[in-house]
PyMOL Python script that loads the backbone (N, CA, C, O; Angstrom):
from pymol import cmd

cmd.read_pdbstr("""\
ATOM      1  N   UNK A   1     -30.112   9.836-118.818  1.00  0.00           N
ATOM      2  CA  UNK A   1     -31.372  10.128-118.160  1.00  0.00           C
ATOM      3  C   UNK A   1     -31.918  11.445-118.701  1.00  0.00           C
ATOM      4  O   UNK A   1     -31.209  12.394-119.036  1.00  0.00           O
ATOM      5  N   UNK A   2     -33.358  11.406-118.756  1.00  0.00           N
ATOM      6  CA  UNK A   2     -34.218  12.811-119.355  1.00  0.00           C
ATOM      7  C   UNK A   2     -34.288  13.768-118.366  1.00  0.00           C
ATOM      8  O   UNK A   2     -34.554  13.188-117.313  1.00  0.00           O
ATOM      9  N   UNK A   3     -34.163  15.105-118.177  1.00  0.00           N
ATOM     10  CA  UNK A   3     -34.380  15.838-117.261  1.00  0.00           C
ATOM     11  C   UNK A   3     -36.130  16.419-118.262  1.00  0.00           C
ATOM     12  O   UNK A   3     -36.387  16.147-119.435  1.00  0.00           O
ATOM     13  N   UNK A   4     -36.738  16.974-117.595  1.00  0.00           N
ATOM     14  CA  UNK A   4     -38.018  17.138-117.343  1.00  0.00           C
ATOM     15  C   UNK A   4     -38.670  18.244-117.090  1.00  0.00           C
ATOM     16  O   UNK A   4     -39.656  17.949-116.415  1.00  0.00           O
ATOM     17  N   UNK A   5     -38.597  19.777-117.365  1.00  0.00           N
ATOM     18  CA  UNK A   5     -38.924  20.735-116.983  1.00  0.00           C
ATOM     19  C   UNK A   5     -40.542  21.305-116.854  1.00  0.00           C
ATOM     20  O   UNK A   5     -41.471  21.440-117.650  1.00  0.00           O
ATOM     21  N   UNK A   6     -40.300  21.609-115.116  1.00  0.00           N
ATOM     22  CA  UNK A   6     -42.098  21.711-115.103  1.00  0.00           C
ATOM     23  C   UNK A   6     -41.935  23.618-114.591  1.00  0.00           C
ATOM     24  O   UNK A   6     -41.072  24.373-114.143  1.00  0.00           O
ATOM     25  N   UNK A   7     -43.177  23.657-114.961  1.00  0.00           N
ATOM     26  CA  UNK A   7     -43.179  25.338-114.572  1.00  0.00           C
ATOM     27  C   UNK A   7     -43.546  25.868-113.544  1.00  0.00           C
ATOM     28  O   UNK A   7     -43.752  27.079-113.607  1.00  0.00           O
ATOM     29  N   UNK A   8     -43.754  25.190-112.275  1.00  0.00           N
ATOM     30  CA  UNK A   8     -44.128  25.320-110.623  1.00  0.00           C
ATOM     31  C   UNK A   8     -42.653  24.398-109.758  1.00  0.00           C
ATOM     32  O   UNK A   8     -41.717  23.700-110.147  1.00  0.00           O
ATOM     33  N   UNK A   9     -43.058  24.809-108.686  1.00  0.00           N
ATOM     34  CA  UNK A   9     -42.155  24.482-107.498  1.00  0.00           C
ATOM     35  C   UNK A   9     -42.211  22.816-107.350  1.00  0.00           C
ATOM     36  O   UNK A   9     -41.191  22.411-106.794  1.00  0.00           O
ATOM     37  N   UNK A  10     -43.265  21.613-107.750  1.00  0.00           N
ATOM     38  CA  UNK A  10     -43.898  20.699-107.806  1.00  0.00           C
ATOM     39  C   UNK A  10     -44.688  20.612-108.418  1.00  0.00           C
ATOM     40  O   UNK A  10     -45.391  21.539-108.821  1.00  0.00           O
ATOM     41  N   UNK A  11     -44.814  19.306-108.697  1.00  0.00           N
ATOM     42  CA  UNK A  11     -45.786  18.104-109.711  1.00  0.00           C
ATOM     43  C   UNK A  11     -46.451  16.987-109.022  1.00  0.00           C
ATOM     44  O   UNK A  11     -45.708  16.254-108.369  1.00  0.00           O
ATOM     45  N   UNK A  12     -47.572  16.746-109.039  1.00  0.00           N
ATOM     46  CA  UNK A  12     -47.810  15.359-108.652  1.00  0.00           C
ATOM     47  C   UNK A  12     -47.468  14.206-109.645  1.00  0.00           C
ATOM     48  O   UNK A  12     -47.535  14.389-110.861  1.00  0.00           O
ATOM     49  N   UNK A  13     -47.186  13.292-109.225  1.00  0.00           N
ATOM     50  CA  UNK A  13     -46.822  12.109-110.011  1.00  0.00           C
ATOM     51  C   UNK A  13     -47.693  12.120-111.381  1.00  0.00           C
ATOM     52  O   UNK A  13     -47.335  12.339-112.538  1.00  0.00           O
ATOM     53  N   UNK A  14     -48.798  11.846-110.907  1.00  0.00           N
ATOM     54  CA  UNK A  14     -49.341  11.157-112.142  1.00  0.00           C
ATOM     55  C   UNK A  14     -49.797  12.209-113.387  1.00  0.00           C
ATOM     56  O   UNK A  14     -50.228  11.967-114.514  1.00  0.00           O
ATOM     57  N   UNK A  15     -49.486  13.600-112.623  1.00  0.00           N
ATOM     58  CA  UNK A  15     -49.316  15.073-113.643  1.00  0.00           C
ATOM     59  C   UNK A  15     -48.252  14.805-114.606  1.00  0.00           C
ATOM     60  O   UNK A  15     -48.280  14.826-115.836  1.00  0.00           O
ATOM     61  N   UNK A  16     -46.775  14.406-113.328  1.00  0.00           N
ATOM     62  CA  UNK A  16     -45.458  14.854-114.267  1.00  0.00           C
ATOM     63  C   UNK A  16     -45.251  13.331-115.393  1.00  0.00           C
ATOM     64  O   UNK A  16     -44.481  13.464-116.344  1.00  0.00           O
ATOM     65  N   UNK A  17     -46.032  11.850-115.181  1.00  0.00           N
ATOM     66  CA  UNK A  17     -46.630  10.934-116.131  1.00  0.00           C
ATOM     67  C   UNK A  17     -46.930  11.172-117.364  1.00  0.00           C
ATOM     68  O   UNK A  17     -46.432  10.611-118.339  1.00  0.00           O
ATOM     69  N   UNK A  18     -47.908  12.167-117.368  1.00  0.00           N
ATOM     70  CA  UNK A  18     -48.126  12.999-118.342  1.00  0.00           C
ATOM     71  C   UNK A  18     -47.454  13.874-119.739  1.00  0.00           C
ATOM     72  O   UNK A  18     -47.495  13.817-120.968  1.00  0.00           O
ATOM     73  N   UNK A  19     -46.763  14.782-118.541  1.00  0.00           N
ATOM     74  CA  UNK A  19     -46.313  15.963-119.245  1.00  0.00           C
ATOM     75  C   UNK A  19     -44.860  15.069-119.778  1.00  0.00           C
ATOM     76  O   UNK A  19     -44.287  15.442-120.802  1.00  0.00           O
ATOM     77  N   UNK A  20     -44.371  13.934-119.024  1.00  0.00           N
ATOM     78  CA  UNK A  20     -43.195  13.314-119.457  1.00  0.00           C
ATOM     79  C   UNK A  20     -43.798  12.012-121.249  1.00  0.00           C
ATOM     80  O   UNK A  20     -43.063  11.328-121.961  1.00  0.00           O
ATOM     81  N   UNK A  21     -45.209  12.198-121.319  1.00  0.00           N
ATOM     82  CA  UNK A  21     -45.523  11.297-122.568  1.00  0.00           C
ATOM     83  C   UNK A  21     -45.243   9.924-121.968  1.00  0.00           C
ATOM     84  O   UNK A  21     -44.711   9.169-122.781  1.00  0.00           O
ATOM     85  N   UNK A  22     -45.482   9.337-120.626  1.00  0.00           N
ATOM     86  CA  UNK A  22     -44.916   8.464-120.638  1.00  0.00           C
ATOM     87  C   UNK A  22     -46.200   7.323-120.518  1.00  0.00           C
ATOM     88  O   UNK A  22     -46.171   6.093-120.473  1.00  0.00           O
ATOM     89  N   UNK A  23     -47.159   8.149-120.492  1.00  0.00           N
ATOM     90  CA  UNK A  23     -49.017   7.302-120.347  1.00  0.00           C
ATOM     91  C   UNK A  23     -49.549   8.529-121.241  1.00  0.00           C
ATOM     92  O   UNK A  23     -49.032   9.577-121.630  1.00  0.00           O
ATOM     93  N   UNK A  24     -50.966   7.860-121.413  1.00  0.00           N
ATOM     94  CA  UNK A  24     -52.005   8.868-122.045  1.00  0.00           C
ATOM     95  C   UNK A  24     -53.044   9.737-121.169  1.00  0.00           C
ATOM     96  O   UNK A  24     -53.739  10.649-121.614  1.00  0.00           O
ATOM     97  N   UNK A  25     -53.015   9.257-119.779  1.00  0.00           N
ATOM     98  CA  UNK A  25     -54.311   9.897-119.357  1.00  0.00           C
ATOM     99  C   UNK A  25     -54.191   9.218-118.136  1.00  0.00           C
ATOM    100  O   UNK A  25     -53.592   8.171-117.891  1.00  0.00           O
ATOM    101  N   UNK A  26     -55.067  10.210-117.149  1.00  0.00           N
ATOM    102  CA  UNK A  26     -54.832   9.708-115.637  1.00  0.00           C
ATOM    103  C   UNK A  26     -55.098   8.590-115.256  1.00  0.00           C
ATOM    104  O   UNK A  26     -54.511   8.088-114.297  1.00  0.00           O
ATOM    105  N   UNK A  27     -56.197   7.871-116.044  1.00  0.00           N
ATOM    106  CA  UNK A  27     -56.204   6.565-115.477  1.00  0.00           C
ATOM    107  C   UNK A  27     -55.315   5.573-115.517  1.00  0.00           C
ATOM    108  O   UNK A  27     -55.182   4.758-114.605  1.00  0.00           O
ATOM    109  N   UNK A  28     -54.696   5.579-116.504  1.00  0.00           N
ATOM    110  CA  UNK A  28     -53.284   5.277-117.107  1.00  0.00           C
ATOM    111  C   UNK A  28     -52.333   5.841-115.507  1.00  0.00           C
ATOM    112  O   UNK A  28     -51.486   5.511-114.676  1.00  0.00           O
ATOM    113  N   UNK A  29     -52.855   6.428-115.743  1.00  0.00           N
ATOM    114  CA  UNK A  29     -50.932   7.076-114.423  1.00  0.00           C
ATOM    115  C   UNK A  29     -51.934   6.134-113.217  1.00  0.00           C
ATOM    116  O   UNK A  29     -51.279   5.245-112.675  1.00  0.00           O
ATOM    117  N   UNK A  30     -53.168   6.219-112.832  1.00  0.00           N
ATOM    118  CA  UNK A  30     -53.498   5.406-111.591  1.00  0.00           C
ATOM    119  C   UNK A  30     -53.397   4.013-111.596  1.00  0.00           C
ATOM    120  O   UNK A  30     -53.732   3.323-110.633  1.00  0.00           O
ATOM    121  N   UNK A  31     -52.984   3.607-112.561  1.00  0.00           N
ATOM    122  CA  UNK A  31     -53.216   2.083-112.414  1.00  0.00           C
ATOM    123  C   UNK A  31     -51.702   1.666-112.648  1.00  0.00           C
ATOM    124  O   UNK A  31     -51.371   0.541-112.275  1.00  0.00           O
ATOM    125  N   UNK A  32     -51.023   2.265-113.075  1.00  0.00           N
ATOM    126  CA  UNK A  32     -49.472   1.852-113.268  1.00  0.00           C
ATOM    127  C   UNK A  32     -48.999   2.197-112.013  1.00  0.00           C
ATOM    128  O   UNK A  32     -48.119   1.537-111.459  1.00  0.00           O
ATOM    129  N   UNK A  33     -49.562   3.277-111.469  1.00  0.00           N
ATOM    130  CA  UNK A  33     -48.708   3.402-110.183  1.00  0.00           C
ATOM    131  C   UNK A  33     -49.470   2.871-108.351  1.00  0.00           C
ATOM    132  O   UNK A  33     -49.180   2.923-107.156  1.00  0.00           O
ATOM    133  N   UNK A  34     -50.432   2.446-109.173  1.00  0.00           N
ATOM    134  CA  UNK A  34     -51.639   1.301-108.276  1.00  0.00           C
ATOM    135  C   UNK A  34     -50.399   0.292-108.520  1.00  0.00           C
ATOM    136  O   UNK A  34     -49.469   0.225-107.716  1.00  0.00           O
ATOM    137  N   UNK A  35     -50.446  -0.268-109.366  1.00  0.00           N
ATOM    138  CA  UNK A  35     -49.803  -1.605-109.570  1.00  0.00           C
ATOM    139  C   UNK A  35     -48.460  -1.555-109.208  1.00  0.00           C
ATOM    140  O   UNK A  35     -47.849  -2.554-109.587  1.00  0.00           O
ATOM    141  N   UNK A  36     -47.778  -0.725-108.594  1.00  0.00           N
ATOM    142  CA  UNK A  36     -46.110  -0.658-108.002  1.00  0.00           C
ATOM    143  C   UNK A  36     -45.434  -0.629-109.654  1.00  0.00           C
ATOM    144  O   UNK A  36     -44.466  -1.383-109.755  1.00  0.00           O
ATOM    145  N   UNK A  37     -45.693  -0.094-110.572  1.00  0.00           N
ATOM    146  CA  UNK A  37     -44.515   0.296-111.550  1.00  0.00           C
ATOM    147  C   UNK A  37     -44.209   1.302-111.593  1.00  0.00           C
ATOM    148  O   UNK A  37     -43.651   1.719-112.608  1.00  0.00           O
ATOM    149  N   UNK A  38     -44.417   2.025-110.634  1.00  0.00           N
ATOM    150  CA  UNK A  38     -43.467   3.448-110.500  1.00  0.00           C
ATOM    151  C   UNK A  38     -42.410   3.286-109.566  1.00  0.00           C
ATOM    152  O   UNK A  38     -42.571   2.381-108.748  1.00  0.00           O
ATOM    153  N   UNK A  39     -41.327   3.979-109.494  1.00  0.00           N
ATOM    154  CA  UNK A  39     -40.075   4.444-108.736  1.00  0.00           C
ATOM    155  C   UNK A  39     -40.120   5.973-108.641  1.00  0.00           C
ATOM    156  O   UNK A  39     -40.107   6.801-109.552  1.00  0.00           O
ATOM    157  N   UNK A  40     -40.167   6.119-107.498  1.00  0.00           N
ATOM    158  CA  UNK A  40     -39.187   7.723-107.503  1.00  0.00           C
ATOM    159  C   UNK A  40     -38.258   7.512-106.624  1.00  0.00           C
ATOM    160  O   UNK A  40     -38.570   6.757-105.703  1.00  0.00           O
ATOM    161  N   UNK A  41     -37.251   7.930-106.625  1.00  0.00           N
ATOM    162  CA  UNK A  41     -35.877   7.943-106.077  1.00  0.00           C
ATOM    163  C   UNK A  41     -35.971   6.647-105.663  1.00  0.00           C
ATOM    164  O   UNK A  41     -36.278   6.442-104.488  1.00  0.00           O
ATOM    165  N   UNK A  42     -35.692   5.399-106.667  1.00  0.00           N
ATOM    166  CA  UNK A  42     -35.202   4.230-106.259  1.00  0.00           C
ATOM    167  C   UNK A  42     -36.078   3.328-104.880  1.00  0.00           C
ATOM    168  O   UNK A  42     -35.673   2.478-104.087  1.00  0.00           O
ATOM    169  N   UNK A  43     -37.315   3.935-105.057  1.00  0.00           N
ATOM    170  CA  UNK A  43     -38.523   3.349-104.117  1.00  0.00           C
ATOM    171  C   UNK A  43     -39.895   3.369-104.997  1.00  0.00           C
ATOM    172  O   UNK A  43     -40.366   4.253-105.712  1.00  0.00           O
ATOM    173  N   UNK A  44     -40.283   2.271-104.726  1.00  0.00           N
ATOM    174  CA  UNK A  44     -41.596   2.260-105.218  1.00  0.00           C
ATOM    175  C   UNK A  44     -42.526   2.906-104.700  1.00  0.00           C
ATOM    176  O   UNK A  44     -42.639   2.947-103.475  1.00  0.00           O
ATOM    177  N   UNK A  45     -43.506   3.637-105.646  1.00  0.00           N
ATOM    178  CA  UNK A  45     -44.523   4.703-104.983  1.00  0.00           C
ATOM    179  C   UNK A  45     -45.584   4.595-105.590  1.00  0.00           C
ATOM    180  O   UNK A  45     -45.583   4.819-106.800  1.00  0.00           O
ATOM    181  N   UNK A  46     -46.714   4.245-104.962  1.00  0.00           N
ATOM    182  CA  UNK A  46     -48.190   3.950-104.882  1.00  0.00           C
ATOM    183  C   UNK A  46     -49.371   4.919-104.996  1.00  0.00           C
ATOM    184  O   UNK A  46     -50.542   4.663-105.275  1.00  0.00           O
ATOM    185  N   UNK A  47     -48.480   6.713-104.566  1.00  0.00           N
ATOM    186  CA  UNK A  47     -49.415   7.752-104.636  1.00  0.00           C
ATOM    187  C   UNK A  47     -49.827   8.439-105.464  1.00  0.00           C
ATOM    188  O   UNK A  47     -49.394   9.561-105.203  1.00  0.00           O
ATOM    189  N   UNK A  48     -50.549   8.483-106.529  1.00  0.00           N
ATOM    190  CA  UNK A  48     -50.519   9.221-107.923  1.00  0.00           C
ATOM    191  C   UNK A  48     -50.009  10.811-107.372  1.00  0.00           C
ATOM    192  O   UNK A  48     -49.244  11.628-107.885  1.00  0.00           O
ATOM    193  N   UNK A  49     -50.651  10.833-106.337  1.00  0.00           N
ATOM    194  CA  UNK A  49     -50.595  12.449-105.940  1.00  0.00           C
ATOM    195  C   UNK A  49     -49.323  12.874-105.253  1.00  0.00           C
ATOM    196  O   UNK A  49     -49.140  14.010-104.814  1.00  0.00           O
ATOM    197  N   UNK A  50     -48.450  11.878-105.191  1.00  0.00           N
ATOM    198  CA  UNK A  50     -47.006  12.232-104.358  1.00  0.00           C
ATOM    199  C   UNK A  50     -46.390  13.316-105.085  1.00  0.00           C
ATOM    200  O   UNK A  50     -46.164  13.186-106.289  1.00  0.00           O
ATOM    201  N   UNK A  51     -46.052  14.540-104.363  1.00  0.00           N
ATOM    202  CA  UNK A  51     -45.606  15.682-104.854  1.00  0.00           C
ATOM    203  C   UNK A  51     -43.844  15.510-105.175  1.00  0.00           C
ATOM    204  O   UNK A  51     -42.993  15.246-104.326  1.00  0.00           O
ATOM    205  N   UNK A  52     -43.669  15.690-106.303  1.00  0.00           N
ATOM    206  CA  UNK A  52     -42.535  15.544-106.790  1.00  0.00           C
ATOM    207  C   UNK A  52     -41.681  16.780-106.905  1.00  0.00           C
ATOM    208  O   UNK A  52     -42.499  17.662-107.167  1.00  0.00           O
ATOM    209  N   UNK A  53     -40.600  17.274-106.857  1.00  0.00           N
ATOM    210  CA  UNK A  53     -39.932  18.436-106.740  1.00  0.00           C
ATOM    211  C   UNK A  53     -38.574  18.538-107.054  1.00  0.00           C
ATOM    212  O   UNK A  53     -37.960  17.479-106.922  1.00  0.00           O
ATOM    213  N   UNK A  54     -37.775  19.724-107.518  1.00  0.00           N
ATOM    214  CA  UNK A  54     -36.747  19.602-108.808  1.00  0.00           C
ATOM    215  C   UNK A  54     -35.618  18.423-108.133  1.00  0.00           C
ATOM    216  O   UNK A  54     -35.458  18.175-106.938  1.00  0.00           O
ATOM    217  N   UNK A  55     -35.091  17.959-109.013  1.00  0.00           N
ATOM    218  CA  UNK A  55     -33.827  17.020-108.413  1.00  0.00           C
ATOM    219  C   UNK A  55     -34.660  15.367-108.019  1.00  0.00           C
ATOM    220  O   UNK A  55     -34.039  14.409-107.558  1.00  0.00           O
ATOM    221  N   UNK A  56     -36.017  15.362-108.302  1.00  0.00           N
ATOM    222  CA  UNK A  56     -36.709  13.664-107.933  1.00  0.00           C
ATOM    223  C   UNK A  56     -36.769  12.651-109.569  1.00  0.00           C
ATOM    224  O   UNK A  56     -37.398  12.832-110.612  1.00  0.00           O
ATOM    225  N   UNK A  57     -35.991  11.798-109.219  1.00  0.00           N
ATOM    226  CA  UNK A  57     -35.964  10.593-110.207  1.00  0.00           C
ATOM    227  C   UNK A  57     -37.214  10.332-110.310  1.00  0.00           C
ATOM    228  O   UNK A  57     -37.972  10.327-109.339  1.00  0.00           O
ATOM    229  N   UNK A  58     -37.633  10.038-111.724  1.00  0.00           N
ATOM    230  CA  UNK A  58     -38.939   8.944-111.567  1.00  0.00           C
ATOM    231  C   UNK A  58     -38.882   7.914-112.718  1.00  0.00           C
ATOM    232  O   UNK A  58     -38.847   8.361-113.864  1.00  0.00           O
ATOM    233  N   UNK A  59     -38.870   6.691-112.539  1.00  0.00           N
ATOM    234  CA  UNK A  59     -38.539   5.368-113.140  1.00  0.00           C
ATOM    235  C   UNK A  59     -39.768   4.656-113.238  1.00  0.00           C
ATOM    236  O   UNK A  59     -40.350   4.293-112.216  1.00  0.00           O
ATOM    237  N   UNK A  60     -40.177   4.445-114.275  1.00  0.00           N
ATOM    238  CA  UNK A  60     -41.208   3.840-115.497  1.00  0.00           C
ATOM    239  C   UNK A  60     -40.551   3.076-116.389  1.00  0.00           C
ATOM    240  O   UNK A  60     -39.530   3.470-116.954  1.00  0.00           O
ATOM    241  N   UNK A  61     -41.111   1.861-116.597  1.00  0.00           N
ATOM    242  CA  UNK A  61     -40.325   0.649-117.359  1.00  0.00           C
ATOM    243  C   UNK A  61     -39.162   1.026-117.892  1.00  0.00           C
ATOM    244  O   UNK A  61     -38.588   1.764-117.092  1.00  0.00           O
ATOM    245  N   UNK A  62     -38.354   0.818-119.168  1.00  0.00           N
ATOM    246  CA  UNK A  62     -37.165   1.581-119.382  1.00  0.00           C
ATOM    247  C   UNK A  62     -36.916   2.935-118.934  1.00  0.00           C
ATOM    248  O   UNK A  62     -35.694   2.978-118.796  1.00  0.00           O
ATOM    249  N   UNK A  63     -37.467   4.222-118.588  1.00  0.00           N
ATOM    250  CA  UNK A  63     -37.369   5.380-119.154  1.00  0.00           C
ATOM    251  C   UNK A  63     -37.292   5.457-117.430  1.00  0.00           C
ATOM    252  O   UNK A  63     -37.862   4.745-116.604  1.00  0.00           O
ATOM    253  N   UNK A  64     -36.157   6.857-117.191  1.00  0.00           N
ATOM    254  CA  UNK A  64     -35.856   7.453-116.126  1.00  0.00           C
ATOM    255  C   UNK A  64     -35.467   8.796-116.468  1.00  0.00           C
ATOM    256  O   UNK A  64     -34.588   9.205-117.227  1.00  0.00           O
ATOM    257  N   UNK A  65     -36.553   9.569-115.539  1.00  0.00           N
ATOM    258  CA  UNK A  65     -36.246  10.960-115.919  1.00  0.00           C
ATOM    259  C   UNK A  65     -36.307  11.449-114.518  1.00  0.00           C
ATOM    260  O   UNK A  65     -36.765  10.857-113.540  1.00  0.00           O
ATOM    261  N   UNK A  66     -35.587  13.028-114.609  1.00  0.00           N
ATOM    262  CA  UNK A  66     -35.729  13.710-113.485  1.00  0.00           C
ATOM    263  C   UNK A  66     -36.139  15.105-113.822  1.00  0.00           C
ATOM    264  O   UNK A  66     -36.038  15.735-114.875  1.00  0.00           O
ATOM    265  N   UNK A  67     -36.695  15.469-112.490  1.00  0.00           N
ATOM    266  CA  UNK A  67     -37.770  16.860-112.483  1.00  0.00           C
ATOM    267  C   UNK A  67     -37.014  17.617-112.490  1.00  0.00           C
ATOM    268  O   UNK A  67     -35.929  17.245-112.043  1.00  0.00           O
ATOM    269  N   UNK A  68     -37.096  18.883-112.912  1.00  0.00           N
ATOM    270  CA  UNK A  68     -36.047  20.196-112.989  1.00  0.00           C
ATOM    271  C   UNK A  68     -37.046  21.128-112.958  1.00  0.00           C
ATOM    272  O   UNK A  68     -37.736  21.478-113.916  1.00  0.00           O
ATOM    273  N   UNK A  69     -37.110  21.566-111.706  1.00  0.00           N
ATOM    274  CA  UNK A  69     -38.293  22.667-111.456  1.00  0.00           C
ATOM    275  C   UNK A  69     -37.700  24.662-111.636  1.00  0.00           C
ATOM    276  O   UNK A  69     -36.553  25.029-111.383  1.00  0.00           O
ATOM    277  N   UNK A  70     -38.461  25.295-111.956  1.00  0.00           N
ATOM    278  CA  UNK A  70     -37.590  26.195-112.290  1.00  0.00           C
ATOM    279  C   UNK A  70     -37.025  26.815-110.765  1.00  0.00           C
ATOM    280  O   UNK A  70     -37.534  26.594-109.666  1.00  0.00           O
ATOM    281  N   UNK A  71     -35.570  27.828-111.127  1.00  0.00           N
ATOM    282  CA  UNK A  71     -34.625  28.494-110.302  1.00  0.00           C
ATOM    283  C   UNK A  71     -35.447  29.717-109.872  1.00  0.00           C
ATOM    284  O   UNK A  71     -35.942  30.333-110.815  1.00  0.00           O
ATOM    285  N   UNK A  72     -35.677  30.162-108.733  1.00  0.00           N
ATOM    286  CA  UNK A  72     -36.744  31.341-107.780  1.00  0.00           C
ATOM    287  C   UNK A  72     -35.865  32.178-108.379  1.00  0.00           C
ATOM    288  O   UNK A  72     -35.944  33.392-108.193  1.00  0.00           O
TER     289      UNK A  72
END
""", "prot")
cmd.dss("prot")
cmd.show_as("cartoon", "prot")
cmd.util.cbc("prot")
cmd.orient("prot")
């Protein structure tokens, strides 16, 4: 599995989509995760804007990565 390093406390989904290369562009992250092909922690999630935070799985067709937010 990919760990994922973002530079805040949280990400919204369809941000950390992004920064992971795993779409091109938000509409891309809204419609994949409109359509139930997202997972975070082994649940399907519908919210582009669901705030994600260090230690959250997120599962996109093959590829599973997790957030690693930085240490305070």
């Amino acid at each position: 599995m990919n760990e994922v390093p973002i530079d805040t406390e949280s990400i919204k989904l369809g941000q950390f989509l992004k920064l992971a290369n795993l779409i091109d562009s938000g509409a891309d992250a809204k419609a994949v995760i409109a359509d139930g092909m997202v997972r975070v922690n082994d649940e399907v999630e519908r919210r582009r804007g669901r705030q994600l935070v260090d230690g959250d799985r997120v599962e996109f067709a093959q590829y599973a990565a997790t957030v690693v937010a930085p240490t305070p």
